[in-house]
N, C-alpha and C positions, 0 to 999 in steps of 0.2 A: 769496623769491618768494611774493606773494598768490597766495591758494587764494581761489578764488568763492564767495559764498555757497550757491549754486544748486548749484555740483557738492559742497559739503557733504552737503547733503540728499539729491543722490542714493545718494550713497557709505555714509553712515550706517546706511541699512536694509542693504546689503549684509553689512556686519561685522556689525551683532547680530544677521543668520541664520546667518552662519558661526560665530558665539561661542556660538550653542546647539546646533549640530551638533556643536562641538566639547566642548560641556560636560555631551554625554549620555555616562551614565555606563560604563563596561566593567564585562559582568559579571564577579565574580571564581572564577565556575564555569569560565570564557573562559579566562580570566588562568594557573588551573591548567594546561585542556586544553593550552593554545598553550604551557606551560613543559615539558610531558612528550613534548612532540615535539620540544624541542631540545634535550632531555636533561637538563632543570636537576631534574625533578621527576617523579620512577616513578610518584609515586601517583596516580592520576586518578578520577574520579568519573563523567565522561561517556563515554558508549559513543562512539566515531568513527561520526556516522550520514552520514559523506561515502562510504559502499560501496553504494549506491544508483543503482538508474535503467541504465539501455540500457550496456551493457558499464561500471556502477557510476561513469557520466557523466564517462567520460576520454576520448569521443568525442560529435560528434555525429552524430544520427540519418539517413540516410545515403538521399538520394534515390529512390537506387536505379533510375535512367533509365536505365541498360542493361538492365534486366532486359524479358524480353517482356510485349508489354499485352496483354489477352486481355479485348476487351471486350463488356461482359455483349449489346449489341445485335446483335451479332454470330453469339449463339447464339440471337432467339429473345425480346430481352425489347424491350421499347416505351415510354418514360417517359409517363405523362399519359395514357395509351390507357383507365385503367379496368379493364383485365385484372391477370390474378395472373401474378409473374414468376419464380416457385419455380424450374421448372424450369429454365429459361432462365442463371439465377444459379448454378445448382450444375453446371451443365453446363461454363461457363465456368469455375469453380472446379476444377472434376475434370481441365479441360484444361491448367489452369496446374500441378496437381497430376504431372500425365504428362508435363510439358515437364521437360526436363531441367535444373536450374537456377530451377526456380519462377518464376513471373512476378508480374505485376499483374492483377488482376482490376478494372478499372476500368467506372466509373460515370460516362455522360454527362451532362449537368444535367438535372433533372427528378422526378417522384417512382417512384416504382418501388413497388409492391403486394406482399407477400406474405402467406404464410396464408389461403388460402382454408377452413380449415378449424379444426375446434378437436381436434386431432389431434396428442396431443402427443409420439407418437414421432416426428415429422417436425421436423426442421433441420438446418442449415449446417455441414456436416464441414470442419473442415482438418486435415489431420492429418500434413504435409509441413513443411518446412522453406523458407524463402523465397518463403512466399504472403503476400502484400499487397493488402488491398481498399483500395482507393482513390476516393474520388468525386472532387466539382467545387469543394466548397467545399456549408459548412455553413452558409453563411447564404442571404440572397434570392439568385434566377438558381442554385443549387448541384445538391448533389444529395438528394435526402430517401428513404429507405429506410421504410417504412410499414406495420407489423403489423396487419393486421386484426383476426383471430380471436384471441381470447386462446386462450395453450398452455400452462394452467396448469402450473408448474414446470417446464416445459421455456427453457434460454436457446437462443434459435433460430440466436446465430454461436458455435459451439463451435472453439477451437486447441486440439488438445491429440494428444499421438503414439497409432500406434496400441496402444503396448503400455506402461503407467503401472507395472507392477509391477517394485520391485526387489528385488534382489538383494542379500544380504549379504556385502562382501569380507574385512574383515577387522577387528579389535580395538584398540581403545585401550589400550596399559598402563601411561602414568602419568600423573598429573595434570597439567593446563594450567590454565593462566589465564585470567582473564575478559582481552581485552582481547589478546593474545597470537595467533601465529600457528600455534607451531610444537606439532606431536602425535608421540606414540611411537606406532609400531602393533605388533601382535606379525608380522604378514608382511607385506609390502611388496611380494610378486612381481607382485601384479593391482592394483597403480598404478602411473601412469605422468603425467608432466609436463603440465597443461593438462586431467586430470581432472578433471571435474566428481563430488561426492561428496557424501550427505548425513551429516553424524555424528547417531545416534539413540540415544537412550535416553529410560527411563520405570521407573522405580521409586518406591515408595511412600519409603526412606529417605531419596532423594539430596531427592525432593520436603520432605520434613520439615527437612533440613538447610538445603534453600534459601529458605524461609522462615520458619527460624527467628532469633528468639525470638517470631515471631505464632503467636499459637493457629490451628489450622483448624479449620472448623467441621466437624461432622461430619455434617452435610447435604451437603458437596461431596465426595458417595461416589467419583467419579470417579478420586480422589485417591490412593483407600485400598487393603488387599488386593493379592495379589498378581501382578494385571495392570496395577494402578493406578499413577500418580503423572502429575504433569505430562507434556507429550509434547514431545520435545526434537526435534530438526528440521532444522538447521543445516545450507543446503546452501554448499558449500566447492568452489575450483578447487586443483587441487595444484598451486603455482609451484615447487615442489624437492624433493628425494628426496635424503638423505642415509643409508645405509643404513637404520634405520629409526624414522630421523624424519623427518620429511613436513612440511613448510611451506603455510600454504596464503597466496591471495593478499589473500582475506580475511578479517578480526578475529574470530576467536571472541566471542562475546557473551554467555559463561557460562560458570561453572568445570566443568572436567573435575574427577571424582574418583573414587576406585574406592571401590566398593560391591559390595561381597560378591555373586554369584549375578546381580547384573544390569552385566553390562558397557556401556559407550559404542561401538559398533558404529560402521561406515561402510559404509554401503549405495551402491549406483548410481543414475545419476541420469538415469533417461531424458527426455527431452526432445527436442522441436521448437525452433527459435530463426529469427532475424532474419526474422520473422515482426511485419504490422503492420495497423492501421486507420486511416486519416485522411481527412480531409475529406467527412463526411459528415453529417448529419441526418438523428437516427436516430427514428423516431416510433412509440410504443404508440400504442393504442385504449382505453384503460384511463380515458382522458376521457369515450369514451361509456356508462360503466357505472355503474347509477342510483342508487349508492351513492357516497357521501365516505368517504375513508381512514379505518378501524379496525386499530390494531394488533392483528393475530393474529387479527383476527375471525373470517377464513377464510382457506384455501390462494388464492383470487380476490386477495383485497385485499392478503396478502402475496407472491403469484408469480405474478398471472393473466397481466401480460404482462413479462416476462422478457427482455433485449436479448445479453448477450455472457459468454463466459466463454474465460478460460485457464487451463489447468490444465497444468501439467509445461512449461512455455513458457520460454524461455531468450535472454536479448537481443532484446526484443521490445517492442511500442506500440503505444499507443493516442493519437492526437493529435489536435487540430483540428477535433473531433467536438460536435458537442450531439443531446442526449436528451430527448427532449420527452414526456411523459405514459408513463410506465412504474412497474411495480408495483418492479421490479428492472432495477438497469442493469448492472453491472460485477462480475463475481468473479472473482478470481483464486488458481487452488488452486495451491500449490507453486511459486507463478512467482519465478523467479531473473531482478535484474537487469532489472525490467522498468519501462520510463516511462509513468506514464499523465500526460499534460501536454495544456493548452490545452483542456479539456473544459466544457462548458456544459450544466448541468440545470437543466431547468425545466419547466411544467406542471402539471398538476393532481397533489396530493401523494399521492407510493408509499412503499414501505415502504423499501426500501434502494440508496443509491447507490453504491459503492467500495468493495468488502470486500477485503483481501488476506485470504487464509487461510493458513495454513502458509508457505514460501518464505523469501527472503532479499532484502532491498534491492528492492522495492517503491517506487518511487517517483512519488508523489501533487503535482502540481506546478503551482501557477496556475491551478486549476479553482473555479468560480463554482458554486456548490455551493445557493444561494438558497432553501434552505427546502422545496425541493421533493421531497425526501424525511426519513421519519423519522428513518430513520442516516444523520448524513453520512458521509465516509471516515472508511476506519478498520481495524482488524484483529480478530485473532481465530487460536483453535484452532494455538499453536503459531507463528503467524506471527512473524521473526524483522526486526530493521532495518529495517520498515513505515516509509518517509518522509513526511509532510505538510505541504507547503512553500507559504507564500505566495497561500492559498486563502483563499475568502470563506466566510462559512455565514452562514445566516439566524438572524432571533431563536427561541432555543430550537432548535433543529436541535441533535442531540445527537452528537458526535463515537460510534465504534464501536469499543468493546475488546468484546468478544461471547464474552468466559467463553474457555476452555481456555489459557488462561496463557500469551499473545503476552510476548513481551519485548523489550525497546529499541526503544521505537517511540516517534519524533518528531511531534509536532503544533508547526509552527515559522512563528511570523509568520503568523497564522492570523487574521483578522479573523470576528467571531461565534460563536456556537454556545456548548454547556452539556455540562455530563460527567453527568448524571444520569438514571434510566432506561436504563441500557446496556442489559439484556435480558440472552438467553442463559439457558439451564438453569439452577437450582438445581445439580444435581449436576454442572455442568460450571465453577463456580467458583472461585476467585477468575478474576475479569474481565479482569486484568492482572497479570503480573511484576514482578521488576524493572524499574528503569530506562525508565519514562515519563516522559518528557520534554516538559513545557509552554514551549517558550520564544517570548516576546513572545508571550503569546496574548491577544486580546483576546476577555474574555467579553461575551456579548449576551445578557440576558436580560427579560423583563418583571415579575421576581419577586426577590425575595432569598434565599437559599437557605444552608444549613451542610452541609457535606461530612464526613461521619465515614468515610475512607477504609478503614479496615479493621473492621470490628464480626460478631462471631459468636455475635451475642444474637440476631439477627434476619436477616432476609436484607435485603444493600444492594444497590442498583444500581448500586453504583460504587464496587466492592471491587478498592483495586489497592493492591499495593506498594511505601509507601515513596514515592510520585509524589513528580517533581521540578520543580518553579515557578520560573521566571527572568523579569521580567519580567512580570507577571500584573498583567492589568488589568481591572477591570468596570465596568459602568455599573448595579450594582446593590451592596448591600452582601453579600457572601459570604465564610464564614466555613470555615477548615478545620479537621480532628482526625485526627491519625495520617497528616501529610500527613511526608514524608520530608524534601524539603528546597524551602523559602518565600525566595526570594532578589531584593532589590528589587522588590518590591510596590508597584504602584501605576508605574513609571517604566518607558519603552521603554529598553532596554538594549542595548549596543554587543557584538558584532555583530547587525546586523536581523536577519540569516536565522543563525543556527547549522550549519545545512548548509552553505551557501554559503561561509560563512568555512571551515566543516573541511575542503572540498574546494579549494579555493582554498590553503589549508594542506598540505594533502595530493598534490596538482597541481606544487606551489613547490618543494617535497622535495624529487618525483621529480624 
């Protein structure tokens, strides 16, 4: 049988797109990972960053249309009118707060005013469990939430419980593995199945151990002496109790070891949870201020207008939102398990967008990041499995390790942005841990630049350990030293997303 010329040609382009889809290569960082979960291979190198995001994304985010709406015009507020709607907003918030079961605090389309003041003990309490702001949609006809007055350093929507302080339960006493689930504790009686826990510790020796054979500098006093060393953090759910070893459900992400006078403790983990923000536009004033962005200039240019924070926050979200003109958008202290996904920044340039700080499985996902602030996402102080998925950044926009020795944190399939100028204290240095993870990242820059990742001649801005490169692409010449491991440079590498395949792996298991 004659084949046509015509359907030749059409068929031709087909197979040589499919014969270069199938001829990008697998990285063989991949190749490891995917042999040590079906047993052929213990040794691994990659932390599993699939424990991330709104119950560590083995659900989706969950409408939540039985819950009560409790909407803000109801109490008092008026979109478009021109007046301030403080009250009116918190009133409806206190009510969902008192309803049994938490509700929806919803927003009709329109813009809605607050801050009528520069007053900056005044904002947004939640401090409940199953409270959700909700607007109309973030773009044109939506809803737009509108800070007037800058509050410097005040973030004006605060989640976080009433009472952050924990409790110490009990002890670690033998060593664990990076990587591993299971801990020895010395008592076992005050834990209990589906506990949430943090494991803590901080000594000057275990820190010299865990980055050696690198010199520290002895500028990053933070380190030293003995209150000092890195700050360990690890919040953990207990999935089993075997008299006294304790299972948890997620990966440890650094070795246990005993060290003399400073134990690994496991403290309580208070916390608010399924708790959310969406569909809104959220807008500073920080466009009318008769100044362009200076780093650190002043408290104005780095906090004058301030948008959200979660602290101690547990299975919770931020979604479908844009931020328009703010000094500061997003911090997240100690947040476990939380999605921040579909986010849009843009407007006149502030200082910082997406910080996790401390917590666990942070996850950063499909936000449009454009330049409009100096840090793009990123972590800091301890933060633990910080995810970065699938996000845009501008040229030059600098990714955020912010000093106090975050570890295992993924920047993955990441189009834009630079690692230089990280910032953060002298004494609260090195900027990162182990186990940074660049994959498919595509750098943007207008400059060529050399990275000497560790040096303690001088102070660097982007002192991490060991960082690891899969994938690494630029559209400038960049040159590394003291980089950990450099793996197909220059080629996009098989899996695109790294997360998405380990979850997807991880998903298939169970």
């Amino acid at each position: 049988m004659m084949v046509k010329s015509k359907n030749i040609k059409l068929l031709l382009p087909l197979v040589i797109v499919f014969y270069i889809a199938e001829a990008q290569e697998t990285a063989p960082l991949w190749e490891e990972f995917e042999n040590s979960k079906n047993g052929t291979n213990t040794q691994v190198t990659l932390p599993d960053f699939s424990y991330a995001g709104y119950h560590f994304s083995e659900k989706e985010i969950p409408s939540y249309n039985e819950l009560k709406i409790f909407d803000v015009t109801s109490f008092g507020a008026i979109p478009n009118d021109g007046n301030y709607d403080d009250e009116a907003i918190q009133k409806a918030i206190d009510a969902a707060q008192n309803n049994k079961g938490g509700g929806v605090v919803f927003f009709p389309p329109g813009k809605f005013l607050i801050a009528p003041d520069e007053d900056k003990s005044k904002f947004f309490l939640i401090n409940k469990s199953n409270i959700i702001l909700r607007g109309s949609g973030s773009g044109a006809g939506g809803t737009e939430i509108f800070q007037d007055k800058m509050r410097v350093g005040s973030r004006q929507f605060r989640f976080q419980p009433e009472e952050v302080k924990a409790q110490v339960i009990t002890i670690i006493t033998e060593p664990a593995q990076r990587g591993g689930f299971w801990i020895t504790v010395r008592d076992p009686s005050k834990l209990e199945m589906g506990q949430d826990v943090v494991m803590m510790h901080k000594s000057e020796e275990f820190t010299r151990q865990y980055f050696a054979p690198r010199a520290l500098s002895k500028d990053w006093t933070r380190l030293f002496g003995p209150k000092g060393g890195m700050q360990i953090k690890e919040i953990h759910t207990i999935e089993k109790i075997e008299g006294d070893r304790v299972k948890f459900k997620n990966p440890l992400h650094i070795e246990v070891k005993m060290i003399p006078g400073h134990d690994f403790e496991l403290h309580s983990f208070p916390s608010i949870e399924e708790c959310g923000i969406e569909d809104i536009l959220f807008t500073g004033n920080w466009s009318s201020y008769p100044e362009d962005f200076k780093h650190h200039k002043d408290a104005i240019h780095d906090v004058g207008w301030i948008a959200i924070n979660m602290e101690n926050v547990k299975n919770s979200w931020i979604r479908n939102c844009s931020f328009k003109d703010w000094n500061e958008v997003i911090n997240v202290r100690n947040g476990y398990q939380v999605s921040l996904i579909d986010l849009i920044m843009t407007g006149k340039k502030g200082h910082t967008s997406i910080h996790a700080r401390s917590g666990y499985g942070v996850l950063i996902k499909n936000c449009s990041f454009n330049g409009a602030h100096h840090h793009g996402p990123g972590t800091g102080y301890g933060g633990v499995a910080t995810v970065v998925t699938q996000c845009t950044m501008g040229e030059d926009q600098i990714i955020d390790s912010h000093s106090g020795q975050p570890y295992a944190t993924l920047f993955d399939d990441i189009n834009g942005g630079v690692f230089y100028n990280l910032g953060g204290p002298l004494p609260g240095l090195p900027h990162h841990g182990k186990h940074l993870v660049f994959w498919n990242f595509q750098y943007l820059s207008n400059k060529d630049f050399h990275y000497d990742f560790w040096s303690v001649e001088r102070r660097r801005n982007y002192t991490i350990a060991d960082p690891i490169f899969v994938g690494f692409r630029a559209n400038r010449e960049i040159t590394f030293e003291n980089v950990g491991i450099d793996q197909l440079r220059g080629e996009e590498v098989f899996p695109k997303s790294l997360f998405e395949a380990q979850l997807n792996l991880r998903l298939k298991k169970n």
